[in-house]
N, C-alpha and C positions, 0 to 999 in steps of 0.2 A: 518612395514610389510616387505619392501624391505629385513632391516638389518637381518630378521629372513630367508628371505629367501636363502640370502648371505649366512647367516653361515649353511647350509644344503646343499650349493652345492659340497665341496667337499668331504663328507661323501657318499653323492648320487653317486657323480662319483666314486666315488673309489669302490661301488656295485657294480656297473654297471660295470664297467670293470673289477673286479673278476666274477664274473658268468659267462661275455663272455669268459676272458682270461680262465677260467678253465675248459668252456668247448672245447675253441679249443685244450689245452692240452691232454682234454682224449679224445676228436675224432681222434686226430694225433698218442696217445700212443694204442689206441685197436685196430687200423685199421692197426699199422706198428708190432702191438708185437711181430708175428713170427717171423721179423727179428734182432730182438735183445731182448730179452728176458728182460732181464737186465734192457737195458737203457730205453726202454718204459712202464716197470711197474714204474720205478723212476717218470718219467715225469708224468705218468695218476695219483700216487699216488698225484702228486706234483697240479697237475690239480685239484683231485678229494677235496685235501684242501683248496685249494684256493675258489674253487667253495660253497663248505659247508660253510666256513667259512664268504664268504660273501652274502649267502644266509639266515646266521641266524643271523647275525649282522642287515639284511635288516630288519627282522620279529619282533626281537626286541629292534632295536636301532631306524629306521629310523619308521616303525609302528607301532611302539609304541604297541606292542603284546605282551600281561601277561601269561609269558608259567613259569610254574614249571620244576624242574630237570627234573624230566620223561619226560613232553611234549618237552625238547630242546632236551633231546636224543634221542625221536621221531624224530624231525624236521630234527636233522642231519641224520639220516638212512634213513631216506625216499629223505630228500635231494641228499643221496649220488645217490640212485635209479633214480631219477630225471637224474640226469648228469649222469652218464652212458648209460642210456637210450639217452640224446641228442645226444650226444657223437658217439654213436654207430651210430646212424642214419644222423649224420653228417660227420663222417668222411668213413662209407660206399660209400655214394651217390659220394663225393669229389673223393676216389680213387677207385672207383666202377672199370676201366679201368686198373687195375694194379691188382688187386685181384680179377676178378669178383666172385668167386664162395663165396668166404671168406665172400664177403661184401654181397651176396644174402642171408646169413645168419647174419649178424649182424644186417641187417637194421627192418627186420620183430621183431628178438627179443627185440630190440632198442625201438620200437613203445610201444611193449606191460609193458617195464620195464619206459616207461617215464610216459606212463599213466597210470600205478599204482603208480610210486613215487607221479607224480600230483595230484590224488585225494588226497592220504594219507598226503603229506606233506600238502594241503591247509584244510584239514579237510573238506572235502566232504561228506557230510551225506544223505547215498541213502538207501532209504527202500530195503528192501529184492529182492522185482520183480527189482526194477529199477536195483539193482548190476546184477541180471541174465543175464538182457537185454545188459549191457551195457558188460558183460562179455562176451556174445555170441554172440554180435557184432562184439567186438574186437576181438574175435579167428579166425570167421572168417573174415575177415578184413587180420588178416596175415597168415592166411594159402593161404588165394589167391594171396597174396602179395609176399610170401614164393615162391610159383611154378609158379609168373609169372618171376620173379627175378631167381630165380633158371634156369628154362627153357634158360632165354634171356643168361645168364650165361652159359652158354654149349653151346649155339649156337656163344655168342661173342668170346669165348675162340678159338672153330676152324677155326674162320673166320682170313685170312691173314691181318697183320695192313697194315698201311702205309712205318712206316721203314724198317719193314722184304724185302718190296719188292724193297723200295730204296737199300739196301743195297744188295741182289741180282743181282741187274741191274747195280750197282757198279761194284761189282763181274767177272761180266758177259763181264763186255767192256776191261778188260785187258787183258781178257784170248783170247778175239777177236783179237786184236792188236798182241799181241802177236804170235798168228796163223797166219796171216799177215806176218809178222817179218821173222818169219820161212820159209814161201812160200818162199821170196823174197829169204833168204838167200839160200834154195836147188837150185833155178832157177838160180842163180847171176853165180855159178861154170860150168852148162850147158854151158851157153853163153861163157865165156872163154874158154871154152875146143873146141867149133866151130869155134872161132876165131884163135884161137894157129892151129888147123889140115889144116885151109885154109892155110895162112905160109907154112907147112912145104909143102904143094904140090905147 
C-alpha cells in the first residue's frame, strides 16, 4: 500500500502545482495586460496551458475518469473557463490598489466565468428550476458586487495615497530652505553696507 502510494506522489504534485502555477500566471497576465499587450497574453496563454493541461491529466490520469474525445474537449474549454474566472478574481483582489476601476470589473466577471467553468467542467447536473435559481442568484450576487466594487473604485481613485503626500512634503522642505538661504543672503549685504558708512563717518 505504502509502495502505491509512493508512486502517485509525484504525479499528484506535479497537478497540484500546475493548476496553482497556471493560475497565478493568468491572474498576473489579465490584471497587468493593458500594460504590455504582448508580454501578458504570452504568459496568461502560457498559464492558461499549464492550468488545462493539468487539470485533465488530473481527471484522467490520476481519477481515473472514462471521458471520450468530445468529453476531453469539453473538459479542456470548460477548464479553460475555470482559470480564467480564478485568475480574474485573483489577480483583481491582489492589484485591486494599482487599477482600481479595471479590477472592479474583472472580479464580478471573474465570479460568474469561474462558476460556469465549475459546474460545466465537474458535470453538474441541475434540473431546469434549480439552473434559474442558481443563475439568478449569481447575477445578482455580481451586480451588487459590480456597484459596490465600482463605487469603492471612484471613491479610492480620488482619495490622496500615502507617497503622493510623502513626496509633496519632500518637495515642500527644499523649496523652504531654500527661501531661508535667500533671506539670509538679501540681509548679509544690508549689514555690510551699515558697517562700511559707520567708517567712513
Amino acid at each position: 500500500m505504502s509502495k502505491h502510494r509512493l508512486k502517485h506522489v509525484i504525479p499528484s504534485y506535479a497537478v497540484y502545482m500546475g493548476l496553482f502555477i497556471g493560475t497565478g500566471f493568468l491572474s498576473g497576465a489579465i490584471v497587468h495586460l493593458p500594460l504590455n499587450p504582448v508580454r501578458f497574453a504570452i504568459i496568461g496563454l502560457l498559464g492558461a496551458v499549464i492550468f488545462v493541461a493539468s487539470s485533465t491529466i488530473n481527471e484522467i490520469t490520476i481519477m481515473k475518469r472514462q471521458a471520450t474525445h468530445a468529453e476531453i474537449a469539453k473538459l479542456i474549454v470548460f477548464s479553460i473557463l475555470l482559470a480564467l474566472g480564478v485568475g480574474m478574481i485573483s489577480g483583481g483582489v491582489q492589484h485591486f490598489d494599482e487599477v482600481p476601476e479595471y479590477a472592479s470589473k474583472l472580479i464580478p466577471i471573474g465570479v460568474l466565468l469561474s462558476l460556469l467553468g465549475y459546474v460545466l467542467k465537474n458535470g453538474i447536473d441541475l434540473h431546469r428550476r434549480q439552473t434559474l435559481k442558481l443563475a439568478a442568484a449569481a447575477l445578482a450576487f455580481v451586480i451588487v458586487l459590480g456597484g459596490v466594487l465600482g463605487s469603492y473604485a471612484q471613491s479610492y481613485s480620488q482619495q490622496p495615497h500615502g507617497h503622493d503626500g510623502e513626496t509633496e512634503q519632500t518637495a515642500d522642505e527644499p523649496t523652504g530652505s531654500n527661501q531661508d538661504a535667500t533671506e539670509e543672503q538679501h540681509a548679509q549685504p544690508a549689514v555690510e553696507e551699515e558697517s562700511s558708512d559707520g567708517h567712513a563717518h
